[in-house]
C-alpha positions in Angstrom: 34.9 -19.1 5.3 33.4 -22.5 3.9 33.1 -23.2 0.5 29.6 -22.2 -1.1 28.5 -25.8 -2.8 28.0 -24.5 -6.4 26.0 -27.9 -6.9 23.3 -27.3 -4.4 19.9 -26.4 -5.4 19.7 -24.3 -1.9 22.1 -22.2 -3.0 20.7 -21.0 -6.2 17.4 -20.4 -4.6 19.0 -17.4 -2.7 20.5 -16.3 -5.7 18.0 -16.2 -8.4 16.3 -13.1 -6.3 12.8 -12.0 -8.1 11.5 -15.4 -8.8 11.8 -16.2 -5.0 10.1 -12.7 -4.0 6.9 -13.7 -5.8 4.7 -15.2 -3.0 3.6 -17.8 -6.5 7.3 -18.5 -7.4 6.7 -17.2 -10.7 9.8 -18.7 -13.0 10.3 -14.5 -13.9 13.7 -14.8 -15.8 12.3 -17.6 -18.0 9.1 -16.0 -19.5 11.0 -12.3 -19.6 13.5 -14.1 -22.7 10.2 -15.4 -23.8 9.0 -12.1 -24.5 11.9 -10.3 -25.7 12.2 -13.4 -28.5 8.5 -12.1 -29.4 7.0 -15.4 -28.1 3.7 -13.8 -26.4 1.7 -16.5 -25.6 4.6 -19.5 -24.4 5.2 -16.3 -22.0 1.4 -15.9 -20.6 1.6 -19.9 -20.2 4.2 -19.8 -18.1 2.8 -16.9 -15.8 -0.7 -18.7 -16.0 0.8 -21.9 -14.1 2.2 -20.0 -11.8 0.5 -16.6 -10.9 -2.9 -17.8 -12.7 -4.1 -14.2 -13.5 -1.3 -12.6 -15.9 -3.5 -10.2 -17.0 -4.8 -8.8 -13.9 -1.7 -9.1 -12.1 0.3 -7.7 -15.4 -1.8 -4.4 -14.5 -2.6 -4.5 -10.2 0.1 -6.6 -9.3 1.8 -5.3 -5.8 5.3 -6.1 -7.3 7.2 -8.5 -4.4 9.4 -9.7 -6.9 10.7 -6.2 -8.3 12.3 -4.6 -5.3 14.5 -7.8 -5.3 15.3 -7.5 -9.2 19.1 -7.7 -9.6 18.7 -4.8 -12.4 18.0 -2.5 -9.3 21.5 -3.1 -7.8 23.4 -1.5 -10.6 20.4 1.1 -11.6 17.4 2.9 -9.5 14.8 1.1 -11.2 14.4 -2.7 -11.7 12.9 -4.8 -14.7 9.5 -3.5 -14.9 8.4 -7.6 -14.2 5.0 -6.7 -13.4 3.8 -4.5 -16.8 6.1 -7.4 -18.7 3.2 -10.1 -17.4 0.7 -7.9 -18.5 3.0 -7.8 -22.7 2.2 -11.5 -22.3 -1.7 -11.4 -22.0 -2.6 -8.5 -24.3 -0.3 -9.9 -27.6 -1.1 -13.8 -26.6 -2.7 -15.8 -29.3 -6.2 -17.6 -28.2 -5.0 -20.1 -25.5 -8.1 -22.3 -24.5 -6.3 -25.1 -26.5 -3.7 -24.9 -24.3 -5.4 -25.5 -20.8 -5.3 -28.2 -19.0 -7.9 -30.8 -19.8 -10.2 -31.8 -17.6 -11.6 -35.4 -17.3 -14.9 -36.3 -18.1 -15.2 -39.0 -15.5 -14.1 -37.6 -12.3 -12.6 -39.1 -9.2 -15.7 -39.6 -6.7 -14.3 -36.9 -4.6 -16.1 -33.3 -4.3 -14.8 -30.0 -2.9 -16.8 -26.6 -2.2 -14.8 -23.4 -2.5 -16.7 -21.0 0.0 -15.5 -17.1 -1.9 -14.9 -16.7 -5.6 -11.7 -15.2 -5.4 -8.2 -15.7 -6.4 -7.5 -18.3 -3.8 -10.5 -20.1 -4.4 -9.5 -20.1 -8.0 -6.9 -21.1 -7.8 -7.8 -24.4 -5.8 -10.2 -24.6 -8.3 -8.0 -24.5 -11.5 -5.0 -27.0 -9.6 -7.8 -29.5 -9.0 -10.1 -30.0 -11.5 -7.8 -31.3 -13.7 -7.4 -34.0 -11.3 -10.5 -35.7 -11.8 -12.4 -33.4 -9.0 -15.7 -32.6 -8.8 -15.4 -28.7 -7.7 -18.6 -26.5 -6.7 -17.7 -23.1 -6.2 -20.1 -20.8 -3.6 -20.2 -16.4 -3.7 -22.7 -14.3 -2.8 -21.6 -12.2 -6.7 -23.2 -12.7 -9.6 -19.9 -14.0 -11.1 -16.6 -14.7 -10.5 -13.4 -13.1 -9.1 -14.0 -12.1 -5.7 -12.2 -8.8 -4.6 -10.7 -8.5 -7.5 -14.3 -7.7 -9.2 -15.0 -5.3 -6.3 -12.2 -3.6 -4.8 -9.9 -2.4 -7.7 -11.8 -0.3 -9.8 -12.6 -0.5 -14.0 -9.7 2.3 -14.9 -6.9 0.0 -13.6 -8.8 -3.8 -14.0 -11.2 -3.6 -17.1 -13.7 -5.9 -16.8 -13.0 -7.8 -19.6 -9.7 -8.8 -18.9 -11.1 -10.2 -15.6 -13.8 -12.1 -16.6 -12.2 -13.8 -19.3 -8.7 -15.1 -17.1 -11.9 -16.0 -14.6 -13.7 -18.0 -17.3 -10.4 -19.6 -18.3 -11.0 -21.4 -14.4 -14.7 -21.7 -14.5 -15.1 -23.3 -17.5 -13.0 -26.3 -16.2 -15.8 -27.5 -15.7 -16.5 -26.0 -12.1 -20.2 -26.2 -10.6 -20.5 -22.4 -9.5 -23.3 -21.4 -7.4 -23.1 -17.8 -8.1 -25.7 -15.2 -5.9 -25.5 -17.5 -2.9 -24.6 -15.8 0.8 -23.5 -19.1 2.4 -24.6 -18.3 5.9 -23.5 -21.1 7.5 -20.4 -23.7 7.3 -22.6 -26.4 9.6 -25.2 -26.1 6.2 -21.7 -26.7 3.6 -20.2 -29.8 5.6 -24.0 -31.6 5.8 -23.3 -31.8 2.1 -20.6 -34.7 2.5 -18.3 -32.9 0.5 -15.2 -34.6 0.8 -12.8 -31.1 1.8 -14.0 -27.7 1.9 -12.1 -24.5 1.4 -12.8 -20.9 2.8 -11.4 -18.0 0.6 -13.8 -15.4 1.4 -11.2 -12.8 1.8 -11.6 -10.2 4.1 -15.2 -7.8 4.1 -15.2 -5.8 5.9 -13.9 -2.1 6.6 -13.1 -0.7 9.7 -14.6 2.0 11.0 -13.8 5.1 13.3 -15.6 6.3 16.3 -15.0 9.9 17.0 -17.1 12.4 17.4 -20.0 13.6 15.0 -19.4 9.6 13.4 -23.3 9.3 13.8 -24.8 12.4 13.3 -22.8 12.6 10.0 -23.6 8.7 8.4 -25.2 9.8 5.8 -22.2 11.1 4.0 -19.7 8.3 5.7 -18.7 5.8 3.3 -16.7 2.9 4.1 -14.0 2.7 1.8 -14.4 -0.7 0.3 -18.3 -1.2 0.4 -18.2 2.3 -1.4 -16.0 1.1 -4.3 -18.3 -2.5 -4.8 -21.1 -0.1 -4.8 -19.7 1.8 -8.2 -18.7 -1.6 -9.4 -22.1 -2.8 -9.4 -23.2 0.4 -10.3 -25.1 1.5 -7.6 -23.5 4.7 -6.9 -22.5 7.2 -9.7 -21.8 10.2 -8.3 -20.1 11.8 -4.5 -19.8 15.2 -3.7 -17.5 18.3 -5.0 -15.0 18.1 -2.0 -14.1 14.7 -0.4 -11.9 13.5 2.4 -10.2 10.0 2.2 -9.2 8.3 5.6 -6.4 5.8 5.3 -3.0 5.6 3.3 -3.5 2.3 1.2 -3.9 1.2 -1.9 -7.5 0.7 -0.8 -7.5 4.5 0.1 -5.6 5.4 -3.7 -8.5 3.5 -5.1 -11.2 5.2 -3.3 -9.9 8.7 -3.9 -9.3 8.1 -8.0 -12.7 6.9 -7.9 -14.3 10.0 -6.4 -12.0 12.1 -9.1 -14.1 10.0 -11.5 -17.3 10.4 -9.9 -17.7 14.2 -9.5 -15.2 14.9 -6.9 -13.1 17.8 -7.6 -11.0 18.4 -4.5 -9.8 15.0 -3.0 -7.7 14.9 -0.7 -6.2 11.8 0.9 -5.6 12.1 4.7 -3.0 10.1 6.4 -1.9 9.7 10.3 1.6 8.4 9.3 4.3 10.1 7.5 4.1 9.9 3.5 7.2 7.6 3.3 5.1 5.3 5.6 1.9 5.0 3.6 1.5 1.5 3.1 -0.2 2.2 -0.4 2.8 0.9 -3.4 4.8 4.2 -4.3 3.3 3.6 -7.9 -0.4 4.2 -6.5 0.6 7.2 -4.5 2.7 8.9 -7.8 -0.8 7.9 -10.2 -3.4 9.6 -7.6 -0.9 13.1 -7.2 -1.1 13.0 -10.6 -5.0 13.1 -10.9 -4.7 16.6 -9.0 -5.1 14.4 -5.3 -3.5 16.2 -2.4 -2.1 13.6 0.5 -1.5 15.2 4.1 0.0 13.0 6.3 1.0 13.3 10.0 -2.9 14.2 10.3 -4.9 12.6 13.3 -8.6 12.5 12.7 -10.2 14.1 15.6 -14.0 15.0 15.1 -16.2 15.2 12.7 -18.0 18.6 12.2 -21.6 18.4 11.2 -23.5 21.6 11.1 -27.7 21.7 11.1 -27.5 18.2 10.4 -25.2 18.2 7.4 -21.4 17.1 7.1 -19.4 20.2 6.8 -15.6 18.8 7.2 -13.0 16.9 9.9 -10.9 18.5 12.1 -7.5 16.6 12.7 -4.7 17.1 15.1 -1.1 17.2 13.7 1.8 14.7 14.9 5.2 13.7 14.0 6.5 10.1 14.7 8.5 9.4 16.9 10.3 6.1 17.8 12.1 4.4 20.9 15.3 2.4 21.6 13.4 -0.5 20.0 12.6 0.9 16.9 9.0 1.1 17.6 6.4 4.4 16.0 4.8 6.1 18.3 2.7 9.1 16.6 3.2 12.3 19.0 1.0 15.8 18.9 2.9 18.5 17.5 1.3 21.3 19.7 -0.3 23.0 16.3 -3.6 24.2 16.3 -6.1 21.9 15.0 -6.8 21.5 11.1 -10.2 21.7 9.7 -10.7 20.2 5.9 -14.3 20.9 4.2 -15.6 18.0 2.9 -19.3 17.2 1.7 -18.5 13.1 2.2 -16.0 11.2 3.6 -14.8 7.2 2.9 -13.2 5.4 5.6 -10.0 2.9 4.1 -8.1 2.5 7.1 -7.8 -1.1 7.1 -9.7 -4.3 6.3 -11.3 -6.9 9.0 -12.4 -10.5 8.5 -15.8 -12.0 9.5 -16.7 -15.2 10.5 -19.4 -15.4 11.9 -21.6 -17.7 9.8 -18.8 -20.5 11.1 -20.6 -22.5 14.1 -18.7 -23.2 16.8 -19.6 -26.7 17.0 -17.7 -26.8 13.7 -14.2 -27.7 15.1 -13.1 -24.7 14.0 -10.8 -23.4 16.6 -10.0 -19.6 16.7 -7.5 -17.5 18.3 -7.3 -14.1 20.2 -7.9 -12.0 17.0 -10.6 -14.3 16.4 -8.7 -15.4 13.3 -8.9 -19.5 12.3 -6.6 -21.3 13.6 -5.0 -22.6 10.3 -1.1 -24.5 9.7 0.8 -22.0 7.6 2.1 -24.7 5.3 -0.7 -26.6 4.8 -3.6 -24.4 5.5 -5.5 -27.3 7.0 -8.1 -25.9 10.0 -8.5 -27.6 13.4 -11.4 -29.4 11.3 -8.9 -32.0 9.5 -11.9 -31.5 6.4 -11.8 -27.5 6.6 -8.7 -25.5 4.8 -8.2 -21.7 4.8 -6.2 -19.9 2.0 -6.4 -15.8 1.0 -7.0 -13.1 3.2 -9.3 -15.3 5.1 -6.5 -17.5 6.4 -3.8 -14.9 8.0 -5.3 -11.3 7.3 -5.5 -8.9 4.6 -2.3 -9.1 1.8 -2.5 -9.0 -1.9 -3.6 -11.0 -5.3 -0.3 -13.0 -5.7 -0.5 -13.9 -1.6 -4.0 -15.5 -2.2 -2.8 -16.9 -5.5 -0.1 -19.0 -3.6 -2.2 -19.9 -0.5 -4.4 -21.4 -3.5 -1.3 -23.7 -5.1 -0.4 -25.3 -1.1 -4.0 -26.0 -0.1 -4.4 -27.4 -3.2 -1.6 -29.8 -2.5 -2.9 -30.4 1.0 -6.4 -31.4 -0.1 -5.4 -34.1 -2.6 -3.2 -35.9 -0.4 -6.2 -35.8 1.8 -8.6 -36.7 0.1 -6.2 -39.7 -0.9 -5.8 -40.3 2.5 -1.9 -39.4 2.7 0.0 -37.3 5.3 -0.3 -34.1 4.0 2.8 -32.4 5.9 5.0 -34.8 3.7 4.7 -32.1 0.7 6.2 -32.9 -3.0 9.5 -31.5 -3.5 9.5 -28.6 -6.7 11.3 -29.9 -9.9 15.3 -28.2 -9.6 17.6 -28.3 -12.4 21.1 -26.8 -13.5 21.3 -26.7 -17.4 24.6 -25.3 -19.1 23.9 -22.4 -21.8 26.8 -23.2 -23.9 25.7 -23.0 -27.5 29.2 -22.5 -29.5 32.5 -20.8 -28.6 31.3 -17.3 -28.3 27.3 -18.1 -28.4 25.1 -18.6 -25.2 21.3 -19.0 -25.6 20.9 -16.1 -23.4 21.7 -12.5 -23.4 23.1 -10.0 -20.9 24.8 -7.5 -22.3 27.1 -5.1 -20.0 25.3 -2.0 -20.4 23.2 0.5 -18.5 19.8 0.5 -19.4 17.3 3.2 -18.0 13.5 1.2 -16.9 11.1 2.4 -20.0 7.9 4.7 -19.0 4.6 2.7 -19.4 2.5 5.3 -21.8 -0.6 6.8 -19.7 -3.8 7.5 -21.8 -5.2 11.3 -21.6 -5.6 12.6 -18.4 -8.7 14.1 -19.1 -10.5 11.4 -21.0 -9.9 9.3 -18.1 -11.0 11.4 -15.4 -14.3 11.8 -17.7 -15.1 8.0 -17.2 -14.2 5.7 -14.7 -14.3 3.1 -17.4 -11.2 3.9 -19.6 -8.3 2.5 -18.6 -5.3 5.0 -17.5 -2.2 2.7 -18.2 -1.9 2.1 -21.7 0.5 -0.9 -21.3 4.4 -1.3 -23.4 4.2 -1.5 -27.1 5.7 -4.6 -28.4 9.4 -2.5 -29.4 9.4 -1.3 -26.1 8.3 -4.9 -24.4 11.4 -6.0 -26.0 13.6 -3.5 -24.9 12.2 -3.8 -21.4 12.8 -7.1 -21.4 16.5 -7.1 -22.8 17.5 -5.4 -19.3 16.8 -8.4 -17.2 20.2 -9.6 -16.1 19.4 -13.5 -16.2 19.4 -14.4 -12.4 18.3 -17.6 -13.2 21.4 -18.3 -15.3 24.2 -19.0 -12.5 28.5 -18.8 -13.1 29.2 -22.6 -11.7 32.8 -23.5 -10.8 34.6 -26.3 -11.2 37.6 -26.2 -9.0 39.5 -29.2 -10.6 39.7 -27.7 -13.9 40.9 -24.2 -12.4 44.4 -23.4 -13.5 44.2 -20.5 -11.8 45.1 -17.8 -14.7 43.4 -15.2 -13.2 41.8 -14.6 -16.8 38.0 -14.4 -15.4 39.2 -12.2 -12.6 41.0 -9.6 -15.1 38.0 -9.6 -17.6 35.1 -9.5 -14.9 33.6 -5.9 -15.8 32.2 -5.7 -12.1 35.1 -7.0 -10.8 32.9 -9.5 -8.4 35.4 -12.2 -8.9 38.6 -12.9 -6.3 41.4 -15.2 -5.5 42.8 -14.4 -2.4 43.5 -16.4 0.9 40.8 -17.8 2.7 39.5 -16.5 5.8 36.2 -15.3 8.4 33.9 -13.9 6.3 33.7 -10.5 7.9 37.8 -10.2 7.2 36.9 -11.6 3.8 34.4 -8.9 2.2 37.2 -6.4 2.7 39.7 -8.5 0.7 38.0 -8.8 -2.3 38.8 -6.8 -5.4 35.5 -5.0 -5.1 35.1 -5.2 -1.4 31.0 -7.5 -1.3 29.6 -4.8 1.2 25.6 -6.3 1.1 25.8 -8.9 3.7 22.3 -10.2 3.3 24.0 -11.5 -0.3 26.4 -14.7 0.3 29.4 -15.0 -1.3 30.2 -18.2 -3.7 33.4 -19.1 -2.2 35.0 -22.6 -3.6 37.1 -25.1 -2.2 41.1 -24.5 -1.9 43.0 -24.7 -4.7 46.4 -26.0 -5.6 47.9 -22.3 -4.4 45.9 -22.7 -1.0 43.6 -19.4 -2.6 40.2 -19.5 -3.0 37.9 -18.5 -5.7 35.4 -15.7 -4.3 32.6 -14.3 -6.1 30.2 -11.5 -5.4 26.8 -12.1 -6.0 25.8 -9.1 -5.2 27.6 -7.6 -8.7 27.6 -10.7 -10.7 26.1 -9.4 -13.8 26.0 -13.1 -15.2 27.6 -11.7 -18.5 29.5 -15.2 -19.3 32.8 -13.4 -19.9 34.4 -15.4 -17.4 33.3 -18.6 -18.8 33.9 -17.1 -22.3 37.4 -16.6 -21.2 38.3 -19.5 -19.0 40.8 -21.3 -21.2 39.9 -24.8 -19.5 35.9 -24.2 -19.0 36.0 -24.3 -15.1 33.7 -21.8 -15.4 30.1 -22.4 -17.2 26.8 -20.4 -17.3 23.5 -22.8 -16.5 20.2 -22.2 -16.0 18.4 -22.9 -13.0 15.3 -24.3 -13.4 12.6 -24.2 -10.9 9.0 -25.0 -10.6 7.1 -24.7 -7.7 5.2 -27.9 -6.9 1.2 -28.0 -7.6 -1.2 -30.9 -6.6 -0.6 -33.7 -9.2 
């Protein structure tokens, strides 16, 4: 097998999991021995350059980078990274000190964000700084976008919103708040010098089966529904309600209705439960509220009686799937179920709109009738026009549209300074050595097992009394540190000096995972089974070094690398050492 080069930045990017699973590249190792040192607000910083929103990601985060968490190789749970973000921005100290300056004489150049939502934010907060005049369009009275409308008070309080919002607005962004822009021909006659389309994506689908029409009245599409109680114009749905869809979209909508008067919810789903695309996390908090979720349930008809809703009928089927893996859902030959229900809200899937784009914009679009937009940097077919958020490639998540933000960012200040914007700036990589003393490292990983701590839930039935209290209570500070002390320091890699090997074995004997090898070189596939734990998760490379004196090779597992620092504690000749790897994503600059 060829030698792994230890020095290559390449290399540590695959290793240093969680921080690479965040669409944002959140530097997650870094600010998690922030917060178990105590040192809150350096920790929110950190997240805030990165992810932007720590407190509203801290609580509705979908969690990309735990699932990848080393912590959940040796254990079932991993670091709980996402309630950690949230530690940061409830104990921070008053940061508007510490956020970037803007200048008071700009550059000449002006951009209009079109959507006030986390991508357009985050545009907003990478350029003003720069000098750029920024005037930011939504058809809300404030600030946020989806995030204001589709994830309701009990899991977002508004408060925590609008003040990581204000943190962006208030750098010194013209906002032009309660304006449906209607048209993009209207935006681009204003010679601004780039524009940028975040306007998510607005709209539900729908179903057509029978009794749709005669039963409207009490047929709520699932995410005009919610903005309707977040605006307060609804306050109250009937005793027993149906929810369509298996999304987080769907979890939302049906811990809602608990909250507005319904007392039998039940979620209905065509796929099986282990399919729902709603986070496991969303499915476990809405079973708790008393929500019952049938999957494997088809709608087939609506039943409307007199005039009035009465329930749904729905066909059961089981999946089934073909030589190529692919899901097809297949009747079961049971009789038909029928669920009462006095209303119903549709969440099976979000759509985009664009039709207030012209089409003697340039804007090309393609079959879906989706923009045609460069997936590195989100420039349109209209060199002036970029796309981030849902409204660039379809519905995904907070952290998605946070990152789309960062890269059009880049993209419109090198062209509004007239340089090729496919030639992006390279992110700042670094390898660092932890050695403090002896036996001191300015880390810590201890070799133990360490069971995920619970995040306290407030009273059930307070919280089903008003949709307005929030359910997760968030960690304590003793148990933020605890938490914390269970990350195993990814970022901190075991780097191997070949030269000063005497090959002792030492490392290999006190290795507590027994991830390290010398043995004779060979294919890879031969290789794994030689080791001294055989390294059976292929999608994990092995560090292998270069041949040594003996004609071995030094093999390491990354897979079960706890980076303890025994071995380089031990190494009588330090050809082992411990160093960080440092990484920041690159922003417009």
């Amino acid at each position: 097998m060829k030698p792994t080069d230890d020095k290559n930045p390449e290399y540590f990017h695959k290793v240093v999991d969680c921080q690479y699973a965040c669409p944002a590249h959140t530097p997650v190792p870094e600010y998690i021995r922030l917060i178990a040192a105590g040192k809150y607000t350096e920790a929110y910083m950190i997240n805030w350059e990165s992810n932007v929103f720590p407190g509203v990601l801290g609580r509705t985060c979908d969690r990309p980078c735990e699932p990848a968490c080393r912590r959940g190789r040796i254990e079932e749970e991993p670091v709980a990274i996402c309630r950690l973000k949230r530690v940061a921005a409830d104990h921070k100290d008053d940061v508007r000190s510490l956020m970037p300056k803007v200048p008071f004489e700009k550059n000449g150049k002006r951009i209009a964000l079109i959507g006030g939502g986390p991508a357009s934010l985050t545009v907003a907060r990478d350029l003003a700084p720069l000098g750029y005049e920024i005037h930011l369009y939504d058809e809300q009275f404030a600030g946020g976008g989806m995030m204001r409308t589709q994830i309701p008070s009990f899991r977002l309080p508004i408060g925590v919103l609008n003040e990581e919002v204000d943190y962006i607005l208030d750098m010194d962004v013209h906002t032009h708040f309660n304006t449906y822009v209607s048209s993009l021909r209207e935006i681009l006659d204003k010679n601004y010098d780039a524009v940028f389309v975040g306007t998510g994506s607005p709209k539900g689908r729908d179903i057509n089966i029978p009794g749709r029409k005669e039963a409207a009245e009490n047929i709520h599409i699932g995410v005009d529904w919610l903005a309707s109680v977040a605006f307060e114009h609804t306050h109250k749905i009937g005793r027993k309600v149906i929810v369509l869809g298996g999304g987080n979209t769907a979890m939302d909508c049906c811990r809602t209705s608990r909250r507005l008067g319904g007392e039998e919810v039940k979620v209905v789903v065509r796929s099986p439960f282990k399919e729902m695309k709603a986070s496991p996390w969303e499915k476990e908090d809405a079973m708790h509220e008393d929500i019952l979720i049938f999957d494997n349930h088809m709608p087939k008809e609506f039943i409307v009686e007199n005039g009035k809703l009465k329930g749904m009928t729905f066909e059961k089927v089981h999946a089934v799937f073909n030589d190529k893996g692919k899901r097809s859902l297949v009747p079961t030959g049971e009789p038909e179920v029928f669920i009462e229900a006095d209303d119903v809200l549709v969440a099976i899937g979000l759509e985009n709109t664009f039709t207030w784009i012209e089409k003697d914009t340039g804007i090309a679009f393609d079959e879906w009738d989706m923009p045609v937009v460069d997936a590195v940097t989100f420039q349109s077919t209209n060199k002036t026009v970029f796309f981030g958020g849902d409204a660039a490639f379809g519905a995904k998540n907070v952290i998605t549209a946070v990152a789309h933000g960062h890269q059009a960012a880049i993209s419109i200040n090198l062209y509004c300074r007239e340089e090729d914007i496919t030639k992006r700036p390279s992110p700042f990589t670094n390898l660092v050595s932890q050695k403090m003393g002896i036996h001191e490292w300015s880390y810590d990983s201890d070799v133990v097992n360490d069971l995920r701590f619970a995040v306290p839930h407030a009273d059930k039935k307070a919280t089903l009394a008003d949709r307005k209290i929030e359910v997760e209570l968030g960690f304590d500070i003793q148990t933020a540190i605890k938490e914390a002390h269970r990350c195993l320091n990814c970022d901190v890699q075991t780097v191997f000096e070949k030269d000063k090997c005497i090959e002792c074995d030492a490392c290999m004997d006190i290795c507590p995972t027994s991830c390290i090898t010398f043995t004779m070189n060979g294919e890879e596939e031969d290789l794994r089974t030689r080791l001294k734990a055989p390294a059976l998760n292929i999608t994990q490379d092995l560090y292998v070094s270069d041949t040594l004196p003996t004609k071995r090779v030094m093999v390491k597992d990354e897979d079960v690398c706890l980076h303890c620092g025994l071995c380089a504690e031990r190494c009588p000749t330090s050809a082992w050492d411990m160093q960080q790897f440092l990484y920041k994503v690159t922003k417009a600059c």
